[in-house]
N, CA, C and O of each residue as an XYZ file, in Angstrom:
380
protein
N       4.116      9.614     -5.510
C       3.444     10.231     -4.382
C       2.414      9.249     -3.857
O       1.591      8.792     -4.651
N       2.395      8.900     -2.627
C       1.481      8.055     -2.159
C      -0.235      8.884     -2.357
O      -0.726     10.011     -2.303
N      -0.617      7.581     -2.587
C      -2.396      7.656     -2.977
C      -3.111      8.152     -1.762
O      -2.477      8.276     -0.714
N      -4.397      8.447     -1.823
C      -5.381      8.411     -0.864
C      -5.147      6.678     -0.059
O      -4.884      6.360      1.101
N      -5.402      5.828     -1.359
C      -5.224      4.112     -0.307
C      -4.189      3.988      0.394
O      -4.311      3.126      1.264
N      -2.900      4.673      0.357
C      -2.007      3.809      0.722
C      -2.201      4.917      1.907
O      -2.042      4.211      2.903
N      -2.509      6.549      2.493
C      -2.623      7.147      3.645
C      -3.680      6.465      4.212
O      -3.779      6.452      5.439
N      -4.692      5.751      3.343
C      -5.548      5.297      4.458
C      -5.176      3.904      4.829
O      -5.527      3.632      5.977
N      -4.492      2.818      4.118
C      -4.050      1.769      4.921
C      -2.681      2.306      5.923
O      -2.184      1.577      6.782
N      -2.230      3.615      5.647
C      -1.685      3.950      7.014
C      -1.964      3.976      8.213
O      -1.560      3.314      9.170
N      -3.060      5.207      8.054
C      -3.819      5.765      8.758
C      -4.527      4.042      9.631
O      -4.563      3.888     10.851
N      -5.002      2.978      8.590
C      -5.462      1.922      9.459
C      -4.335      1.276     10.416
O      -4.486      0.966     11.598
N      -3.197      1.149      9.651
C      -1.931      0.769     10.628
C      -1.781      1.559     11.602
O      -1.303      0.807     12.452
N      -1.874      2.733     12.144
C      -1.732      3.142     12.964
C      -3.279      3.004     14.262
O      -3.168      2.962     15.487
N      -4.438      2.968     13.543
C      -5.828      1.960     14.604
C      -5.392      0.937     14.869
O      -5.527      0.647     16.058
N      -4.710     -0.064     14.023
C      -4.739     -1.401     14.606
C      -3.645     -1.291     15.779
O      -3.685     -2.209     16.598
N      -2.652     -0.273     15.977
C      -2.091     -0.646     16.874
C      -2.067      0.114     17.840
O      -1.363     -0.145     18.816
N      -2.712      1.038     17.783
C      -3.305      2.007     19.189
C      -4.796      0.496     19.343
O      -5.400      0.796     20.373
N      -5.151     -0.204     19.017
C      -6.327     -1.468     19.523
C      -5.832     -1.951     19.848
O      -6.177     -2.360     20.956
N      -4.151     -2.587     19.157
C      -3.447     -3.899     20.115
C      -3.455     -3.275     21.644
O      -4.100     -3.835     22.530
N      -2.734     -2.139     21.878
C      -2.365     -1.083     22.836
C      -3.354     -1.460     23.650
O      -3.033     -2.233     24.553
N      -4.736     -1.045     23.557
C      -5.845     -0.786     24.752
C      -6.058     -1.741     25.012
O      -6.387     -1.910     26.186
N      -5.989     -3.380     23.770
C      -6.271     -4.632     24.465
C      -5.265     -5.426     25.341
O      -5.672     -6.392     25.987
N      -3.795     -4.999     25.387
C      -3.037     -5.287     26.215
C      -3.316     -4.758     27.646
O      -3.339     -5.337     28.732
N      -3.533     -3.380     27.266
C      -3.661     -2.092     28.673
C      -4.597     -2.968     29.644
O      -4.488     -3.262     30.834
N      -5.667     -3.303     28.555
C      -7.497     -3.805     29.522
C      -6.987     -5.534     29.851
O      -7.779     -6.306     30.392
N      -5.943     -5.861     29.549
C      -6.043     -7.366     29.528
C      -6.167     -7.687     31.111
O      -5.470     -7.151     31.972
N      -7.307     -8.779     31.375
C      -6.477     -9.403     32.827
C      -5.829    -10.733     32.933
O      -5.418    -11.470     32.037
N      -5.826    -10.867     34.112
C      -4.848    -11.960     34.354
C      -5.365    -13.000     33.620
O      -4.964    -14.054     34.113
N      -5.970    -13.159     32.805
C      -6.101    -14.182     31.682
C      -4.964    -14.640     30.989
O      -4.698    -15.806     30.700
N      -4.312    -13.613     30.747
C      -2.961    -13.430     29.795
C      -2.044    -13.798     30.188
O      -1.600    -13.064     31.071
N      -1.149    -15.093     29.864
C       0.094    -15.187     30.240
C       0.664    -14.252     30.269
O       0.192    -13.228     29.776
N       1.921    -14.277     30.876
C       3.061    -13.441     31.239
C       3.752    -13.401     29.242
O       3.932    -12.381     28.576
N       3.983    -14.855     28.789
C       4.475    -15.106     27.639
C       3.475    -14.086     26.448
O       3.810    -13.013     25.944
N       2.298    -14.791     26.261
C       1.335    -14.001     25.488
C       1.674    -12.306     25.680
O       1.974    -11.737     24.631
N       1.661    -11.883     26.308
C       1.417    -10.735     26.965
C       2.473    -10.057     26.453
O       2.418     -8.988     25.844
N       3.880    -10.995     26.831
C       4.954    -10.144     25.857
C       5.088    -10.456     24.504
O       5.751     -9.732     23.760
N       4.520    -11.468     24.111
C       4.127    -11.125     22.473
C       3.607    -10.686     22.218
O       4.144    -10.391     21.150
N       2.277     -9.929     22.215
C       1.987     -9.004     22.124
C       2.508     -7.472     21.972
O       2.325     -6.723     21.012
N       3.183     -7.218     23.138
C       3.753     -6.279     23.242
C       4.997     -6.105     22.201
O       5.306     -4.945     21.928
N       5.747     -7.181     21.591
C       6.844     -6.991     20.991
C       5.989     -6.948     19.459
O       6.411     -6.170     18.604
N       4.875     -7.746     19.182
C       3.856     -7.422     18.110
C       3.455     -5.666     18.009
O       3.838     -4.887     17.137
N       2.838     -5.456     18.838
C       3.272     -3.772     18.917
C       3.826     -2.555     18.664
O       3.395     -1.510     18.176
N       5.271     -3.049     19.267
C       6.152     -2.456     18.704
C       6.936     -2.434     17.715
O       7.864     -1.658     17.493
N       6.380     -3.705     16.829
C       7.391     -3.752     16.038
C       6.193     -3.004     14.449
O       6.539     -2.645     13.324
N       4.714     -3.045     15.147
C       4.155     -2.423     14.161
C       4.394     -0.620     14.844
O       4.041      0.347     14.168
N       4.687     -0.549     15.484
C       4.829      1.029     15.680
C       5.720      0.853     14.853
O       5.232      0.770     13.726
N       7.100      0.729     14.867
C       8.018      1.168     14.495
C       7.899      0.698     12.632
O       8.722      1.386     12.028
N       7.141     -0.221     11.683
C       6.597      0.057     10.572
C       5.679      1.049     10.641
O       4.976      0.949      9.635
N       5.404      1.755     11.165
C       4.403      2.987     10.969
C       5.182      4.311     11.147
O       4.946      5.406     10.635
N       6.041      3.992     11.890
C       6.979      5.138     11.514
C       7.750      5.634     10.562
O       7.954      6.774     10.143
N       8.267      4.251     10.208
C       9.313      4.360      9.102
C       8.284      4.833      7.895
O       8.607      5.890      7.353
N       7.153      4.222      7.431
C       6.239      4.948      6.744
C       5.904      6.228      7.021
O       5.687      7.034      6.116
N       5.823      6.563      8.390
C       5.364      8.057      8.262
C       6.692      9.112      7.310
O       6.643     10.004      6.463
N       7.564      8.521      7.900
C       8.832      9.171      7.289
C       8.881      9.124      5.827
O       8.794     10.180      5.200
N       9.052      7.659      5.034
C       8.673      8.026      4.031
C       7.519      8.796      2.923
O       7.678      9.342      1.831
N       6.197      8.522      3.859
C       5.518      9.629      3.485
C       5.775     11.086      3.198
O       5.512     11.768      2.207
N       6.574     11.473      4.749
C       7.066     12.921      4.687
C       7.929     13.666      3.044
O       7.735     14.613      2.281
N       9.200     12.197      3.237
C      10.528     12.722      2.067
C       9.562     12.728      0.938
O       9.791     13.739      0.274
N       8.402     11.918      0.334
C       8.292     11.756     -0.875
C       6.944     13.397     -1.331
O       6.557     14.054     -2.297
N       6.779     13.297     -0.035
C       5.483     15.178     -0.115
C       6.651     15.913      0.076
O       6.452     16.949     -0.557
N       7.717     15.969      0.567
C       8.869     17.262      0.478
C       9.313     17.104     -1.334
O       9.291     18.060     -2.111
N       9.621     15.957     -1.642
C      10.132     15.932     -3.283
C       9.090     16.260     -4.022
O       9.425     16.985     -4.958
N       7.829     15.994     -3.980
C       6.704     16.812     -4.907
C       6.551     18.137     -4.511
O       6.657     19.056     -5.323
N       6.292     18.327     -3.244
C       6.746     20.130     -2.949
C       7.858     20.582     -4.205
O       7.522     21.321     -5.130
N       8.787     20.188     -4.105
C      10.233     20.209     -4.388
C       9.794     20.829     -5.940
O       9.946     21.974     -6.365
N       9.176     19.594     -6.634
C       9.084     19.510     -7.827
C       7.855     20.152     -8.238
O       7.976     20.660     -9.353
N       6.749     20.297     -7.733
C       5.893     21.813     -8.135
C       6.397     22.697     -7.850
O       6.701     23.235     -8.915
N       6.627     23.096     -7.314
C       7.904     24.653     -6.979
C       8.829     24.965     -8.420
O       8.784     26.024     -9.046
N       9.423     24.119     -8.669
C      10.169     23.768     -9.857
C       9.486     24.061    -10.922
O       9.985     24.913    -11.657
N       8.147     23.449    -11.323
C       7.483     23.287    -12.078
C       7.191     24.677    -12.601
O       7.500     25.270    -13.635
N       6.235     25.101    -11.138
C       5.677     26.315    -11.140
C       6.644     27.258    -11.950
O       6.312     27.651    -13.068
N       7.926     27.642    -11.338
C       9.264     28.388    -11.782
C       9.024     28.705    -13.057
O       8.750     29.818    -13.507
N       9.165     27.412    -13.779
C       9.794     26.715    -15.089
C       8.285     27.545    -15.978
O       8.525     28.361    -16.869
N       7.374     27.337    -15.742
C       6.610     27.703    -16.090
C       5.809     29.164    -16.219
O       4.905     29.370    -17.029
N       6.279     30.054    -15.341
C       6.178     31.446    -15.167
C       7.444     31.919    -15.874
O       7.675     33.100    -16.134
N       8.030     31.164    -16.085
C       9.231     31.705    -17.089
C       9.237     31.773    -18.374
O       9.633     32.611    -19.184
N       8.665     30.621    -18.451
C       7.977     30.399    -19.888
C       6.911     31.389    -20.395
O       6.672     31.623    -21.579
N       6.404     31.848    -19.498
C       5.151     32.740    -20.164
C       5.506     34.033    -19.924
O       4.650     34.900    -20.104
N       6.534     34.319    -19.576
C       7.162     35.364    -19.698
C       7.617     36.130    -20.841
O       7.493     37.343    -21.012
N       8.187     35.229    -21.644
C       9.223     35.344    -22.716
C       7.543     34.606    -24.068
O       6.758     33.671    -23.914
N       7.698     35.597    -25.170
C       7.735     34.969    -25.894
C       8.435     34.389    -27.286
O       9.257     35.078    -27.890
N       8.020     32.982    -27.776
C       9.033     32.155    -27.877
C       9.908     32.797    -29.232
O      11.027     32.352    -29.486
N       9.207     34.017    -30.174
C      10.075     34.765    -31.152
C      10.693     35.435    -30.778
O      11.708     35.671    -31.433
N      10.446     36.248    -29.338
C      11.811     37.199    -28.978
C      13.010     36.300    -28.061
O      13.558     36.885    -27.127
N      13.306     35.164    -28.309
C      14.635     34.210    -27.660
C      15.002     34.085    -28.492
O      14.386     33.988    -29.553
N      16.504     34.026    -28.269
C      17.339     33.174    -29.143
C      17.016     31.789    -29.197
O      16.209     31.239    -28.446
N      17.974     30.978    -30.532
C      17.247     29.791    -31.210
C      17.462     28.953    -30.071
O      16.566     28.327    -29.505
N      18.819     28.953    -29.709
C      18.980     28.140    -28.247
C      18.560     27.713    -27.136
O      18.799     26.718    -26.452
N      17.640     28.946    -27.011
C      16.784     28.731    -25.550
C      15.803     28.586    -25.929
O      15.071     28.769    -24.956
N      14.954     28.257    -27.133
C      14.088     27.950    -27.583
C      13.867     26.713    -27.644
O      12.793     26.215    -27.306
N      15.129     25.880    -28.205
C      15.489     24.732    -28.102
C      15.780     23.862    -26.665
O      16.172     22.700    -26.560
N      15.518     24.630    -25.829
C      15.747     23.882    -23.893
C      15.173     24.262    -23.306
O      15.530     24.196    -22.130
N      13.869     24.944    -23.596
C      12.092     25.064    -23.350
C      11.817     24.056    -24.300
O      11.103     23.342    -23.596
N      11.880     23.367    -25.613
C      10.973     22.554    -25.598
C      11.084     21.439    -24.810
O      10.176     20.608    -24.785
């Protein structure tokens, strides 16, 4: 499960390139035509690493969802039953 650091060097990937953004937007004719589209392809190519991270962010909080849910289950089941009134079997696949 991603850390607090790694949402916040997200979270920074996504400032640095809403800043590239406004310093292209504000640029004037200072800027080559060339510069200008490097930039812009610099840009986009960090949008599109910030996406693909957002995504993996998403799948890996749906699989811990996934797996506390599970957990939880596994565990209200367990305290349900206690462990002298089961058979030896299911005693044996709770531990």
């Amino acid at each position: 499960m991603p850390d607090i650091a790694t949402i916040a060097t997200f979270l920074g990937s996504i400032k640095t390139a809403t800043e590239i953004a406004k310093t292209i937007k504000g640029a004037d004719a200072s800027l080559e035509k060339a510069e200008l589209k490097l930039k812009i392809a610099e840009l986009m190519e960090s949008l599109a690493n910030v996406k693909i991270q957002a995504v993996e962010i998403q799948e890996l909080i749906q699989e811990k969802d996934k797996e506390i849910k599970e957990l939880k289950t596994l565990l209200e089941t367990k305290t349900l039953y206690k462990t002298e009134d089961l058979p030896e079997e299911c005693i044996n696949i709770l531990k």
